[in-house]
C-alpha positions as CSV (number, residue, x, y, z in Angstrom):
1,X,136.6,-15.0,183.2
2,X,140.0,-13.6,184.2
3,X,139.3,-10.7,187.6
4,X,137.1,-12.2,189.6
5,X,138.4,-10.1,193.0
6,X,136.5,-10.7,196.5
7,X,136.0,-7.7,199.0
8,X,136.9,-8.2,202.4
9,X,133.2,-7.2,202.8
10,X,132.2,-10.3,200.7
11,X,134.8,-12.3,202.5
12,X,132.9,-11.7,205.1
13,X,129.3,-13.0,203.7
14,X,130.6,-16.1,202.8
15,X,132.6,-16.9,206.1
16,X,129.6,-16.2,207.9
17,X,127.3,-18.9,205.3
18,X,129.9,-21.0,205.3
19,X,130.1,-21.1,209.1
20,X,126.2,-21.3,209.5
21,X,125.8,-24.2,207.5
22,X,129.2,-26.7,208.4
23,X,130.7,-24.5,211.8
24,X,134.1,-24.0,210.0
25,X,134.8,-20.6,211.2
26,X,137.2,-18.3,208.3
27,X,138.4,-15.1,210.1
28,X,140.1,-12.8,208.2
29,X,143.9,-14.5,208.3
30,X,142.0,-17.0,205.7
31,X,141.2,-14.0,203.8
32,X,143.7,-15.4,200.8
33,X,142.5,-19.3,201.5
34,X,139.1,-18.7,201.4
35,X,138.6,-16.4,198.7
36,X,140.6,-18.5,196.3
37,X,138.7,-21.1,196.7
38,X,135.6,-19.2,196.2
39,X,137.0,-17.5,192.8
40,X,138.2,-21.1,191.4
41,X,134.6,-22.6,192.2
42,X,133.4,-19.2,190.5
43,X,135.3,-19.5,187.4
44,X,134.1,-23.0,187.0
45,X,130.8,-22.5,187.0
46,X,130.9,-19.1,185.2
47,X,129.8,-16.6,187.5
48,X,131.5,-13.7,187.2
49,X,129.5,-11.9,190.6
50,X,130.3,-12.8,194.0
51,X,126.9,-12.2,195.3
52,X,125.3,-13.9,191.9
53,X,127.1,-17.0,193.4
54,X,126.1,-17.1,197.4
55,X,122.6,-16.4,196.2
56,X,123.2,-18.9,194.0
57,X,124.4,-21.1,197.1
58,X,121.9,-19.8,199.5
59,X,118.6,-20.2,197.3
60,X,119.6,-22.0,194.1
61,X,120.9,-25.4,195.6
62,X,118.4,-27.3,196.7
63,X,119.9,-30.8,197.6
64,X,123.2,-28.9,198.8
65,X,125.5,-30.1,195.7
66,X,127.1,-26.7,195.4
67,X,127.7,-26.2,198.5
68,X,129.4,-29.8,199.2
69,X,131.7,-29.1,196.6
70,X,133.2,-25.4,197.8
71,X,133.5,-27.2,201.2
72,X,135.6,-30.0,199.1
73,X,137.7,-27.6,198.6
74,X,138.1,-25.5,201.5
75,X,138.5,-28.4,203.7
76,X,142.3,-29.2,204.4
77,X,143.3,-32.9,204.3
78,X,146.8,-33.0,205.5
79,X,146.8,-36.7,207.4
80,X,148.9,-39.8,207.2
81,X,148.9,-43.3,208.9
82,X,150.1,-43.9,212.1
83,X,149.8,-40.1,213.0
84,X,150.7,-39.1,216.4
85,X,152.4,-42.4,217.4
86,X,152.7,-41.7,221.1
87,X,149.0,-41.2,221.1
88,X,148.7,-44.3,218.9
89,X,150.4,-45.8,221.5
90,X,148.6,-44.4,224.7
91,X,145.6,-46.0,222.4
92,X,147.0,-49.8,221.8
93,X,149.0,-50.5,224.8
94,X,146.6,-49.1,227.8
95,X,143.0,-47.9,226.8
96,X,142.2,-50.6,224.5
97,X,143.2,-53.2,226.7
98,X,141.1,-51.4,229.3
99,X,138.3,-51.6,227.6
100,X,138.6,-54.8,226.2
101,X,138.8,-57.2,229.4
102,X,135.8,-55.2,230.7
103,X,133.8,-56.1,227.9
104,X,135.3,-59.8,228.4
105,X,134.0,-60.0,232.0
106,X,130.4,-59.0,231.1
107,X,130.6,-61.2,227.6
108,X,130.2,-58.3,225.3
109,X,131.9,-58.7,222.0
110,X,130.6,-55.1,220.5
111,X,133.9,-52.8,219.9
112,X,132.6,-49.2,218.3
113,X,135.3,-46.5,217.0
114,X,134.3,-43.7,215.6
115,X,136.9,-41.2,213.4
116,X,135.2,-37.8,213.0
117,X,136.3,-35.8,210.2
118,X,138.7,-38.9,209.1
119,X,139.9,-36.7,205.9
120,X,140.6,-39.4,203.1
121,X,140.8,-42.7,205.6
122,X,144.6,-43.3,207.0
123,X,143.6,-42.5,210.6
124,X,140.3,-45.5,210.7
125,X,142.6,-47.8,209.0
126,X,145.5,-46.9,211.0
127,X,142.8,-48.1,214.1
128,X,141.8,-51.1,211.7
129,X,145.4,-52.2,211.6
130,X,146.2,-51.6,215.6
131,X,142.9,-53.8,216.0
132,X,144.6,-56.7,213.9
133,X,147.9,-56.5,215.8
134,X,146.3,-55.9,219.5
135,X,142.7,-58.2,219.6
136,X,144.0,-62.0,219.6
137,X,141.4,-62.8,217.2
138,X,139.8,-59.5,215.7
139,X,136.8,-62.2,214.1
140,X,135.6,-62.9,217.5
141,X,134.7,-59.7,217.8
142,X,131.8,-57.6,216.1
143,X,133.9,-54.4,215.3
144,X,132.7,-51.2,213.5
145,X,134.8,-48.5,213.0
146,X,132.7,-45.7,211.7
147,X,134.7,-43.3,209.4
148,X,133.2,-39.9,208.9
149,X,133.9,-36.7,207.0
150,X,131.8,-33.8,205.4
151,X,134.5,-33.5,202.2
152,X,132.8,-36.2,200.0
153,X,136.1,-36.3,197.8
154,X,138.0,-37.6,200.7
155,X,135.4,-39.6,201.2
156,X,135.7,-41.6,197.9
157,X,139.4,-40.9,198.0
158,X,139.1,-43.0,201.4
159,X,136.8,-45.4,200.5
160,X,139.2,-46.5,197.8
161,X,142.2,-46.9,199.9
162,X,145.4,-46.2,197.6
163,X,147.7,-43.8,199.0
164,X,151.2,-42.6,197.9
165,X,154.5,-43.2,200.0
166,X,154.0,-39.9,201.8
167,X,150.9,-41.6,203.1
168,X,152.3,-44.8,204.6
169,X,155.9,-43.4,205.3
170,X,155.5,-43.9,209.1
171,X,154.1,-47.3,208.9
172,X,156.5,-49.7,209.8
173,X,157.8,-52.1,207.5
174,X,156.3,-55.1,208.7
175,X,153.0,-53.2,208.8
176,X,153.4,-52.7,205.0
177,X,154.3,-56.2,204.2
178,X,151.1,-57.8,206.4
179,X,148.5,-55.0,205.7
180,X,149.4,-53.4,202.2
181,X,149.5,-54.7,198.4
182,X,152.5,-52.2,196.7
183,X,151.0,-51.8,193.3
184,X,153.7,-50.0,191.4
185,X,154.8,-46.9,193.3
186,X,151.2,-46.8,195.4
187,X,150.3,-49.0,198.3
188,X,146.4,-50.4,198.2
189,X,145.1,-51.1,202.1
190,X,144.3,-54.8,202.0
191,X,140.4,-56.2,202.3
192,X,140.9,-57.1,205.8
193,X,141.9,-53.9,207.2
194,X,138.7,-52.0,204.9
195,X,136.2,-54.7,206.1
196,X,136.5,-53.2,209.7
197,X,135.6,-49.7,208.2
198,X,132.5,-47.8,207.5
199,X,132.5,-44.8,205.9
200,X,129.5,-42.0,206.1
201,X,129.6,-38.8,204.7
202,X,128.6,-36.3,207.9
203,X,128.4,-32.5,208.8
204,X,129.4,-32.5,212.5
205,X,127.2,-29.6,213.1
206,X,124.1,-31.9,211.5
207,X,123.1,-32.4,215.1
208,X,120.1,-34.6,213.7
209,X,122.1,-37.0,212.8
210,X,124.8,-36.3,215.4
211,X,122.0,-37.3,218.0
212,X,121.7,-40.9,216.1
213,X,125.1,-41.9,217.2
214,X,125.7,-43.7,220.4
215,X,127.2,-46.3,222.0
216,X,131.0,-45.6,221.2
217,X,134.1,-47.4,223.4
218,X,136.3,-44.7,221.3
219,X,135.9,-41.0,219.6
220,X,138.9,-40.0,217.4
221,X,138.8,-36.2,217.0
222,X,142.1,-35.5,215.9
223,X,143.0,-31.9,214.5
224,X,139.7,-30.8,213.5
225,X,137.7,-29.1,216.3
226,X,140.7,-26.0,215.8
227,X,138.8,-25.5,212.8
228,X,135.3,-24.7,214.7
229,X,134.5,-21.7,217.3
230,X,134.3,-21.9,220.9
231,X,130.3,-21.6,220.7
232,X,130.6,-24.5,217.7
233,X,133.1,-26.7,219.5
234,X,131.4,-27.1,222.8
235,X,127.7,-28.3,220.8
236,X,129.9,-31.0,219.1
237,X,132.4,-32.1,221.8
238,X,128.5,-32.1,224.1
239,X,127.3,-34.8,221.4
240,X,130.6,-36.9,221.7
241,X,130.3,-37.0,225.4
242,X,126.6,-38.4,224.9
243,X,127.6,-41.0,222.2
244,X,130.7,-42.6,224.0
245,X,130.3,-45.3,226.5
246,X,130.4,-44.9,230.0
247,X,134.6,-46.1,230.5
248,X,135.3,-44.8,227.0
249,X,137.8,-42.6,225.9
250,X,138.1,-39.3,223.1
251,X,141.1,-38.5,221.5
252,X,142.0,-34.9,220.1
253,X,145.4,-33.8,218.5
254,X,148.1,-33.1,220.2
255,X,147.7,-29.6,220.1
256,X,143.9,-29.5,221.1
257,X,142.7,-29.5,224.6
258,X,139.4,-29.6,225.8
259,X,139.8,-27.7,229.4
260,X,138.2,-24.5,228.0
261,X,135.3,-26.6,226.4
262,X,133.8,-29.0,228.7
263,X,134.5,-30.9,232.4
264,X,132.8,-33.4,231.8
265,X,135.4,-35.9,230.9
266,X,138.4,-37.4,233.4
267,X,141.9,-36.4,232.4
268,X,143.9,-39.3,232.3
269,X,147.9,-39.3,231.8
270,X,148.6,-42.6,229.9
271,X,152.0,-43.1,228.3
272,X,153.1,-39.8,228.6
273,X,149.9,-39.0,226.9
274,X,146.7,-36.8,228.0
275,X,143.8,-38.7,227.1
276,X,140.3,-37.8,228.6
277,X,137.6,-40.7,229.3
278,X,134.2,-41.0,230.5
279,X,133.3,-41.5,233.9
């Protein structure tokens, strides 16, 4: 099986499925990435044919099963708690608290976060535990923090909540003690935090089911949309504007910006932070 060898002309073919089907754009700087990726899902299966295999994903996989698992593992899931602190704490210290005595005065205990494309969980239980050590009492509250990703492996991974010390390494100390059980050398989230926490597995260029999700206070979108297009980035950051609240807020990485994608959202400087809300 050794010699499986991709042409920059099949290169091509799959970056342009692969983008069709998920918006994950592979230009030819990925050429290496990509195409190793494709010849280790190749060699497992036993295909020895390039184009034997994209038929194979294009009219041969029915329910999508092959498909989800090349994306497993072209998706890159480099993430850790308590990433980005100074946007962390743009989050905790002035929108939340924002948000929160509004919904006092008008007696509405709902709180929705969503993380979209929340890799294998450390960002929605980062927001879990800055709910526990910001809301006086988190129970009065009905909170759901939906947690969604279209790498089903980091969903489980999530789901499961162990991580290793490069995980939790910016947590501080007293976070670890309160909101982690140290099993040997791995640190297991506690029940409290994962009780706040939904996960859903979800392509966000599946704009049925993109259209089915309203009513957010807060959108985490950290470090993802620099994987998508121009053309595939404004349809998505469209839908987030649509399912936040009026008053809520969308957070991007610190390298992302949305002034070439939409005006639709406020600019706000919080903390030393750009954050951009909803008018």
């Amino acid at each position: 099986m050794e010699g499986i060898n991709l042409t920059l002309e099949d290169f091509e073919k799959f970056a342009d499925f692969i983008y069709r089907k998920t918006g994950i754009r592979f230009d030819q700087k990925k050429f290496y990435f990509l195409s190793k990726r494709i010849e280790k899902r190749m060699q497992e299966l036993g295909i020895t044919d390039p184009i034997a295999y994209l038929r194979r994903l294009k009219f041969g996989d029915k329910n999508g099963e092959e498909l989800q698992n090349l994306v497993d593992l072209i998706t890159i899931n480099e993430t850790y708690f308590f990433r980005d602190f100074s946007q962390l704490q743009a989050f905790a210290e002035y929108c939340l608290p924002e948000v929160v005595e509004r919904k006092i005065k008008t007696r509405d205990n709902n709180l929705k976060i969503w993380s979209a494309g929340c890799s294998t969980g450390e960002e929605p239980y980062t927001i879990s535990i800055i709910l526990y050590e910001m809301l006086e009492d988190v129970n009065s509250w009905s909170i759901e923090i939906l947690a969604t990703d279209i790498d089903k492996e980091a969903l489980r991974k999530a789901q499961e909540g162990i991580y290793e010390w490069r995980s939790v390494k910016h947590v501080p100390t007293e976070y670890i003690k309160k909101y982690f059980e140290i099993i040997k050398d791995k640190y297991k989230i506690k029940d409290e935090v994962k009780k706040l926490v939904k996960f859903e597995h979800l392509n966000l260029m599946d704009f049925l089911s993109l259209r089915r999700k309203r009513g957010f206070d807060f959108i985490f979108c950290r470090n993802v949309l620099i994987y998508f297009d121009e053309i595939s980035r404004k349809k998505v950051v469209d839908h987030f504007y649509i399912a936040l609240n009026k008053g809520g807020y969308i957070f991007l990485g610190s390298s992302e910006s949305l002034a070439r994608i939409t005006n639709a959202f406020k600019i706000k400087r919080l903390g030393g932070h750009i954050v951009y809300t909803k008018e």
